[in-house]
C-alpha positions in Angstrom: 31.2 50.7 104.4 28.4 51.8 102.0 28.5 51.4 98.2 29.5 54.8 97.1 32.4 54.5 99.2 34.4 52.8 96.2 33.4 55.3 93.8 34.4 58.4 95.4 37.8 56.3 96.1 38.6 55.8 92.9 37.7 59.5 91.8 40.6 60.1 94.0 43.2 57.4 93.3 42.3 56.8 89.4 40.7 60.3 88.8 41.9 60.6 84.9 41.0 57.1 84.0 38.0 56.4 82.2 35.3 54.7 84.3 32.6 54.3 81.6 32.2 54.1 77.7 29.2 54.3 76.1 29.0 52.6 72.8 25.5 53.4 70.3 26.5 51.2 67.3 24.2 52.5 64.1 23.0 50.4 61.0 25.9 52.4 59.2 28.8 52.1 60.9 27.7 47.9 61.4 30.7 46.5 59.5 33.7 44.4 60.9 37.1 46.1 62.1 39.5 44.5 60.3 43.3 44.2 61.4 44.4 46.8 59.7 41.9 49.2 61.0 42.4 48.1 64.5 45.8 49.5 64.3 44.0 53.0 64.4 41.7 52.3 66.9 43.1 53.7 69.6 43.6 57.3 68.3 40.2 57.3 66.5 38.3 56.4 69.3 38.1 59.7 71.0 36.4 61.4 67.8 34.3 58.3 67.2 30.8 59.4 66.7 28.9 56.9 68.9 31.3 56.8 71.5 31.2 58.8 74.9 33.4 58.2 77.9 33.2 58.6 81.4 36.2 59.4 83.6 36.6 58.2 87.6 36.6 62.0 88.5 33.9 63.2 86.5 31.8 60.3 86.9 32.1 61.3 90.8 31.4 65.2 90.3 28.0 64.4 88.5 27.3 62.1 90.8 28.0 64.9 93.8 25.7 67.4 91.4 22.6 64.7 91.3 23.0 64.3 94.7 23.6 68.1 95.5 20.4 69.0 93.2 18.0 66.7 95.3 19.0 68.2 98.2 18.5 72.1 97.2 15.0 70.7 96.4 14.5 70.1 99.9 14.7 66.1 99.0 15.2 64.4 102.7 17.4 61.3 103.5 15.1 57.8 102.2 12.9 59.6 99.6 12.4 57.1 96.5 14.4 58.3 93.3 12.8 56.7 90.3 15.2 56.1 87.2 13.7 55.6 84.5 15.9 55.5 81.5 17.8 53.3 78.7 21.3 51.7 79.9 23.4 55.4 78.7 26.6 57.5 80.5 24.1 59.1 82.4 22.8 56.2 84.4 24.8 55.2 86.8 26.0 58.7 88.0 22.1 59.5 88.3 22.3 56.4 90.4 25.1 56.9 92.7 23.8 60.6 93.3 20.3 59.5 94.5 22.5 57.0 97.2 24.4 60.4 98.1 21.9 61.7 99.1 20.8 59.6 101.2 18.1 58.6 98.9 16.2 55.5 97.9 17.2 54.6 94.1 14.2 52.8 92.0 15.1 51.7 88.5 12.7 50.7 86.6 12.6 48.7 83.9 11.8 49.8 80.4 9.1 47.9 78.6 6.5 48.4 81.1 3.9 49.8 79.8 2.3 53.2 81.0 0.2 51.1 83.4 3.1 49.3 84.9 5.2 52.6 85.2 2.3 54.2 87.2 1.8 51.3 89.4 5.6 50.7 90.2 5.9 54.3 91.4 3.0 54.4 93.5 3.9 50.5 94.7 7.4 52.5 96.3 6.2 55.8 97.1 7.9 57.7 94.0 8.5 61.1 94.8 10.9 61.8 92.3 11.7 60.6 88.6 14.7 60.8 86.0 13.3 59.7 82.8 14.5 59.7 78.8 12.9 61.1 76.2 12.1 57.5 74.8 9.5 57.0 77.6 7.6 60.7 77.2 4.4 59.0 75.4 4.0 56.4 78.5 4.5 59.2 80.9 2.2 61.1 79.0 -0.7 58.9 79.6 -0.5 58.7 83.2 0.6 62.3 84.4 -2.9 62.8 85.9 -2.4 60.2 87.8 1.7 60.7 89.4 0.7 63.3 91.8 2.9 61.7 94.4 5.7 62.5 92.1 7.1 65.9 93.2 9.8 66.3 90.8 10.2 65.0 87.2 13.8 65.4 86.1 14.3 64.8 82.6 17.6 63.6 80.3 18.1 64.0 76.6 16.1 66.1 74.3 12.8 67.0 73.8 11.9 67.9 77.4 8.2 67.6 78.1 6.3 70.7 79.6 6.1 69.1 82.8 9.8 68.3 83.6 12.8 70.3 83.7 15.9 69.9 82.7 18.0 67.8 84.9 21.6 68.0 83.5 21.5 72.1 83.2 20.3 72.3 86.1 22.9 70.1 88.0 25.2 72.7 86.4 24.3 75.2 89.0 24.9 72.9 91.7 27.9 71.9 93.7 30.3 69.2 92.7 31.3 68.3 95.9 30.5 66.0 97.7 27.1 66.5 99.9 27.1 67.0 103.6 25.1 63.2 103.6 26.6 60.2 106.1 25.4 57.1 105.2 25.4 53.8 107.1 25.3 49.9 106.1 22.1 49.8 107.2 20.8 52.5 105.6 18.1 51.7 103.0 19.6 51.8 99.5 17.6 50.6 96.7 14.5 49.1 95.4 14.5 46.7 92.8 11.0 45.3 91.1 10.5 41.1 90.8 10.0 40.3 87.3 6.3 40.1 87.6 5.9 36.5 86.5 2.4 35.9 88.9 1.1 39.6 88.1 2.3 43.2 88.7 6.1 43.1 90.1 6.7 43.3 94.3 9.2 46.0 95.2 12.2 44.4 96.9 13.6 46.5 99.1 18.0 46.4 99.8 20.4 48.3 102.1 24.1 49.7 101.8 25.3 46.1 103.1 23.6 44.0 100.8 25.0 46.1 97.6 28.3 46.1 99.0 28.1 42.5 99.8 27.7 42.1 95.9 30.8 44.0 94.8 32.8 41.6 97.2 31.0 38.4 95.5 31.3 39.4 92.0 35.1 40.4 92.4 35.4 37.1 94.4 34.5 34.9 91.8 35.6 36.6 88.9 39.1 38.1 90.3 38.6 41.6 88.0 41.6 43.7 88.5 42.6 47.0 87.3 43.4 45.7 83.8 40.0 43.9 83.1 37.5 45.9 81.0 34.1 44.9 81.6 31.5 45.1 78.6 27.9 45.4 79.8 25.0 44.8 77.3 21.9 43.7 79.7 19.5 47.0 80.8 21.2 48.3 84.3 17.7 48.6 86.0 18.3 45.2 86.8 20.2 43.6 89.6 22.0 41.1 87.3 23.9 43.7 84.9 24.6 46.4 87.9 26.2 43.9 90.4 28.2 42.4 87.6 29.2 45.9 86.8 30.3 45.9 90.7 33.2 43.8 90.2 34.9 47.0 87.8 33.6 49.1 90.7 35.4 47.2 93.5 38.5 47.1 91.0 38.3 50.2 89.5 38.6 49.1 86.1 36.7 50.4 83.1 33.0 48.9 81.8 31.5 49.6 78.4 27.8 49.8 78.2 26.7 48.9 74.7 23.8 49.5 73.1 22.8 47.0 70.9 23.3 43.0 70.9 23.6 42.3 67.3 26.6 40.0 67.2 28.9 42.3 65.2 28.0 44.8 67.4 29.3 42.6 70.3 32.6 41.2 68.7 33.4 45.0 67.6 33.0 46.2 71.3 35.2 43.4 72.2 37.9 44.5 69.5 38.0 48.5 70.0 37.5 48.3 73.5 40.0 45.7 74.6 37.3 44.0 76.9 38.3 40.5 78.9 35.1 40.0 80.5 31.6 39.6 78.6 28.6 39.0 80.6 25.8 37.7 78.3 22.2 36.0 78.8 21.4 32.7 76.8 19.5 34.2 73.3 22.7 36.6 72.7 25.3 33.9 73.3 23.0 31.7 70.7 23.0 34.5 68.3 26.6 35.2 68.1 27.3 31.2 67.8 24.7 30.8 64.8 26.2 34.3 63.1 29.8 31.9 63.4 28.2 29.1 62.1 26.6 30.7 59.2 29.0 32.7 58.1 27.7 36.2 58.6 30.5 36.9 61.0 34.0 36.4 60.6 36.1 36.1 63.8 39.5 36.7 61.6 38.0 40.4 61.1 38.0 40.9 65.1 40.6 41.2 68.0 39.9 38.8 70.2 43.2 36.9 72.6 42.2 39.4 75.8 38.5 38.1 75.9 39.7 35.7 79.1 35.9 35.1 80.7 32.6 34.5 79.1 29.9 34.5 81.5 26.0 33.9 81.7 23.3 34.1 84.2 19.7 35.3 83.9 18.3 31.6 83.6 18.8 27.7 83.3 21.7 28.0 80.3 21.6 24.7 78.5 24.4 22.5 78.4 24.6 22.4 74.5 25.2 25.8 74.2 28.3 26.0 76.6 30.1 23.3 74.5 29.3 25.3 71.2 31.0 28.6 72.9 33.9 25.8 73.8 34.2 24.3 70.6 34.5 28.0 68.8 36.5 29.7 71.4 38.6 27.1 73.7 40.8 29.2 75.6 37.5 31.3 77.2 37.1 30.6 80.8 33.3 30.4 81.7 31.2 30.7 84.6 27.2 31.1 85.1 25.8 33.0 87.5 22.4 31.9 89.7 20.5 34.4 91.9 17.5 36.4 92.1 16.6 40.2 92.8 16.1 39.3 95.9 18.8 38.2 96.6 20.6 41.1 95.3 21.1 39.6 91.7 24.0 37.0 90.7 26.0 35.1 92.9 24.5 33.5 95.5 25.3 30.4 93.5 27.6 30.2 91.0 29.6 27.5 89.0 33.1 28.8 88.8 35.8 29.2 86.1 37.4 26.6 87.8 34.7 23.7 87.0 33.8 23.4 83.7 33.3 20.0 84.1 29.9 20.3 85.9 28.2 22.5 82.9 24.9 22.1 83.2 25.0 22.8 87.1 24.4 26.3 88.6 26.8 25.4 90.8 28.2 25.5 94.7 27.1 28.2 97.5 28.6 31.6 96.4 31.2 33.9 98.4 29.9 34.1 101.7 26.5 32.2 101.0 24.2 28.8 102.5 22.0 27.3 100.2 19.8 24.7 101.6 17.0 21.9 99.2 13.8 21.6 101.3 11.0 19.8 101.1 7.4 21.5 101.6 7.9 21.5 105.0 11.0 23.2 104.6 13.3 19.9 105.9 15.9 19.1 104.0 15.5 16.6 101.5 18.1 13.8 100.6 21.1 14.3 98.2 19.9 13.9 94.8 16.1 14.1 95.6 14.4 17.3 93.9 13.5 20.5 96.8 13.2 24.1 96.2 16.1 25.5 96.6 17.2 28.5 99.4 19.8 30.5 100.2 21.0 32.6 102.9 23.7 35.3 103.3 24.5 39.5 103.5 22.5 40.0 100.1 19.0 38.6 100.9 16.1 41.4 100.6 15.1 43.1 103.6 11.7 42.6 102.6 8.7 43.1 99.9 8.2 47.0 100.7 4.9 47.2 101.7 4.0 43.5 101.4 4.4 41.6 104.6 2.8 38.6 103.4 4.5 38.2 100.3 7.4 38.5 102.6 6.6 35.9 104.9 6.0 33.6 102.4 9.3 33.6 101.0 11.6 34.7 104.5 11.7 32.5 106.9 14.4 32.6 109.3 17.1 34.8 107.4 16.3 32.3 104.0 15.0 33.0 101.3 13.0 30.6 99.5 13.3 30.6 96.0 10.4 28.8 94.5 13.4 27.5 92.0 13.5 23.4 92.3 16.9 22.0 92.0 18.8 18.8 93.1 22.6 18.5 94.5 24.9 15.7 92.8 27.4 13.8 94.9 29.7 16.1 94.2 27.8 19.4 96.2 26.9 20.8 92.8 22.9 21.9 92.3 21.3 21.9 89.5 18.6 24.2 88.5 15.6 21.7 87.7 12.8 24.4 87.1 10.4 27.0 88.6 8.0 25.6 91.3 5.3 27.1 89.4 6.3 25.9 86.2 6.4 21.9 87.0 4.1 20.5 84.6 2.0 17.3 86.8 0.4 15.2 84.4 -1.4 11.9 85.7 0.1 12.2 89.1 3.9 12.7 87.1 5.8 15.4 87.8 7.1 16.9 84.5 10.3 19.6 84.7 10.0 21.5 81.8 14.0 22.8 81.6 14.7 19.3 81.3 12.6 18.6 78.3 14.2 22.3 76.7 17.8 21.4 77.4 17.0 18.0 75.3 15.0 19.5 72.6 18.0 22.9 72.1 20.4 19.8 71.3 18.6 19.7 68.1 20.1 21.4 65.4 17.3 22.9 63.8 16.0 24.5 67.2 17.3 28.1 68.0 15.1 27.9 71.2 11.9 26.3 72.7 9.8 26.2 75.8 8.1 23.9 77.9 4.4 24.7 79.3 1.6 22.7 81.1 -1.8 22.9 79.1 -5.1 21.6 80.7 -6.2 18.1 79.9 -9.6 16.6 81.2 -7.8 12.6 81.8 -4.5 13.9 82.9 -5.5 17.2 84.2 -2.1 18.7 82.2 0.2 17.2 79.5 3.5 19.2 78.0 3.7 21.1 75.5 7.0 22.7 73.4 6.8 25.8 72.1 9.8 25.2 69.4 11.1 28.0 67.5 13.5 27.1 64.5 16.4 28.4 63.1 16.4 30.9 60.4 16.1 29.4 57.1 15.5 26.3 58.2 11.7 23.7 57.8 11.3 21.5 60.4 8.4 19.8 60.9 6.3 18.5 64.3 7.3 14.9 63.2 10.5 15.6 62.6 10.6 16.7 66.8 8.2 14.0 68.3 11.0 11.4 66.2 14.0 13.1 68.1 11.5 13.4 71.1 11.4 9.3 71.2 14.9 9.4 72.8 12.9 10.9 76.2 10.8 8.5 78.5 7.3 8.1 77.2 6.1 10.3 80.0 8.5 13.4 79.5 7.9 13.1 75.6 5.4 16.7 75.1 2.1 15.8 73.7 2.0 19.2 71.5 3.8 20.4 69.4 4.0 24.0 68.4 6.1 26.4 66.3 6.4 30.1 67.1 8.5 32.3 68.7 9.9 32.2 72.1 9.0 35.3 74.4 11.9 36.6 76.7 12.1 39.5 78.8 15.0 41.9 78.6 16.9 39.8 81.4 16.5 36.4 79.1 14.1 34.8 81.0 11.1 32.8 78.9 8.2 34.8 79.7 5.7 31.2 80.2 2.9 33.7 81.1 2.7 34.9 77.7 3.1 31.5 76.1 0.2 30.3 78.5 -2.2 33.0 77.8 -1.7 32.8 74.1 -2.2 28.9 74.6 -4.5 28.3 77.5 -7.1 31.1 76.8 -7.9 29.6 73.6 -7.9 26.9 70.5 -4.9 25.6 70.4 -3.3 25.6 66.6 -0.3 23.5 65.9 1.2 24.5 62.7 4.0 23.9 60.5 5.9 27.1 59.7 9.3 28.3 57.5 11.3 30.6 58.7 
């Protein structure tokens, strides 16, 4: 079976249902739906000026046009598809058609810069690219320099000189489907790492592997027809995508909003009757504060089908999990754990079903091994710190074009993770922190995630982050990067007091307030915090937000 198997499927068994909704909430329509309004909802939303919808048929016809298109262009079977564009209705039938085809898709995520862009499609032999019009001045700079690029196919308004226009153009090609047999084994997609150590590696995934996703996701989070999915993380990346598998596999509806304020998100939730939200650590913080505060209301919003709250992305602290609890009891929850290369969530996962062990990542996912080793890749004891790896249908087929970096982290159908965890007495890991990101100072090894999940219990911290910065006697020491809630002063004193509840040696010796960097995924980007605070004098300042 291969992964477009399920869409064409449900073209033909749910043809008239709608598939995907596209919400683009504006400054001016941001305002609460109240009860009464909600009555209306359901005749309004059809005329509704930032919505768009997406039926099973049609969503398979453009799909079969993409795909169709390519091939009149003389596009042969494994050519790389680049998609370049902003989570929209267009996306995923762009998607699906380049897998038609027989094609390669690439998405690509969108803040790299013009640099990154260029690099990414050369790194996985681009030939062709479907960009939007908000990426037109990167492209701009670099056109010289894409000749492998063949085709530039181009979405929205404002088409550039050098691309055409690919919707009008799929208009004059067939909506069946194309005369294209595909294969489990066949080559399906390349994803990019997040480029933590450096430009990203292209990871490289067949038909099997995606299709092993859809049948994890559904696994653990029993979507059925009924469930309606709302997706707000970008869908270049593995995390949002194979979440949006499990309406796939079901063939229930997803909405794709775009925005994350958290009006925006309780809205979605109310006009679009969703039961599942997927959402990464910084959002789920954001909506609890907006409670807390009083800038939301959660008697202006329809909420009783919202069954499953889940997040993945990175370590999710404890704290936050019994907030969400405290404000919205009857929420089942569940994080997710995985890696690109490992074809995004799931691989290890908590489960609704054990809400006692927040704080853990979880137990081996549907069909998965997971494995703590030592450096010399033995197992270590229960309860002893390893990196953790997993095995099972979803793990990479390799770094394209990188056989090193490959061998590094492949060794006998596992994948090493370069995550360090631990597993309780119970089987349960837990997520200690990035290999690279363990802190050693005077021969002590220092796990910054633990240090953050103490300092977020705080209740003047909105977030904060952990780095190693170089000391002569120690060689390192830790430092927390704290930023504060809105409104609020806090001072370093005020943290190294709350700090005294750690062991001296896990207490960070700096102290400094500024913003936490994440990438669109959630993840803290420590790189940035390390250039801005390794390449030079280090300031520690009192600030008021």
């Amino acid at each position: 079976m291969v992964i477009t198997d399920f869409l064409e499927r449900n073209a033909r068994l749910y043809g008239d249902e709608t598939a995907l909704v596209e919400l683009s909430p504006s400054e001016e329509r941001d305002r609460a739906v109240t009860w009464r309004e909600a009555s209306l909802i359901e005749s309004a939303q059809p005329d509704a000026p930032y919505r768009r919808a997406l039926s099973w048929r049609d969503f398979d016809r453009r799909a079969n046009r993409f795909a169709n298109l390519l091939l009149s262009r003389g596009v042969e079977r494994g050519t790389k598809v680049g998609i370049l564009m902003m989570n929209c209705l267009e996306w995923l039938p762009v998607y699906f058609g380049a897998l038609k085809a027989g094609c390669i898709a690439v998405p690509l995520n969108f803040r790299y810069s013009a640099e990154e862009i260029r690099y990414c499609l050369e790194l996985a032999d681009v030939e062709t690219l479907v960009f939007g019009p908000e990426f037109i001045s990167r492209l701009d700079a670099v056109q010289d320099q894409l000749s492998r690029v063949r085709f530039r196919f181009f979405v929205g308004r404002g088409k550039p000189a050098y691309a055409e226009d690919c919707f009008k153009l799929m208009g004059f090609c067939s909506s069946s489907p194309p005369p294209v047999a595909l294969e489990e084994t066949d080559h399906a997609a390349i994803y990019f790492s997040s480029g933590t150590t450096g430009f990203p590696k292209a990871i490289l995934h067949n038909h099997r592997a995606l299709v092993s996703s859809c049948e994890t996701e559904q696994k653990h989070h029993g979507q059925t027809r009924e469930d309606v999915f709302l997706c707000i993380p970008p869908l270049y990346h593995t995390g949002a995508k194979m979440h949006w598998f499990g309406s796939l596999i079901s063939g229930s509806r997803a909405v794709l909003l775009r925005g994350v304020k958290p009006e925006w998100i309780l809205r979605a939730v109310t006009e679009e009757k969703c039961t599942i939200v997927w959402l990464l650590v910084p959002w789920a913080q954001d909506l609890l504060d907006a409670v807390d505060a009083g800038k939301v209301d959660l008697g202006h919003y329809l909420l009783d089908q919202w069954r499953l709250m889940h997040i993945g992305a990175q370590p999710v602290p404890p704290s936050l999990i019994k907030r969400w609890k405290q404000i919205f009891p009857h929420h089942q929850y569940d994080t997710n754990y995985g890696l690109s290369e490992s074809i995004g969530p799931g691989c290890v996962h908590l489960g609704v079903e054990n809400i006692h062990k927040v704080g853990a990542i979880g137990v081996p996912g549907h069909h998965w091994e997971t494995r703590i080793v030592d450096e010399n890749w033995q197992d270590v004891p229960q309860g002893e710190i390893g990196e953790l790896a997993v095995k099972g249908p979803g793990v990479m087929l390799c770094y394209y074009k990188n056989k090193e970096a490959t061998d590094e982290i492949l060794k006998d159908g596992w994948l090493y993770t370069g995550d360090m965890a631990r597993m309780d007495e119970d089987g349960f890991i837990f997520l200690v922190d990035r290999k690279k990101d363990v802190v050693i100072s005077g021969g002590e090894n220092i796990y910054p995630v633990q240090i953050e999940d103490f300092l977020r219990k705080y209740d003047k911290v909105k977030d904060v982050a952990v780095i190693g910065l170089p000391e002569p006697r120690l060689g390192e020491i830790a430092a927390a990067v704290v930023e504060v809630k809105e409104g609020v002063d806090c001072t370093e004193e005020e943290i190294a007091a709350f700090c005294r509840e750690l062991p001296r040696y896990k207490r960070p010796r700096r102290i400094i307030f500024d913003r936490v960097p994440r990438n669109p995924t959630g993840k803290i980007e420590k790189p940035v915090l390390r250039e801005r605070y390794c390449g030079g004098r280090l300031v520690e300042a009192q600030i008021s937000n």
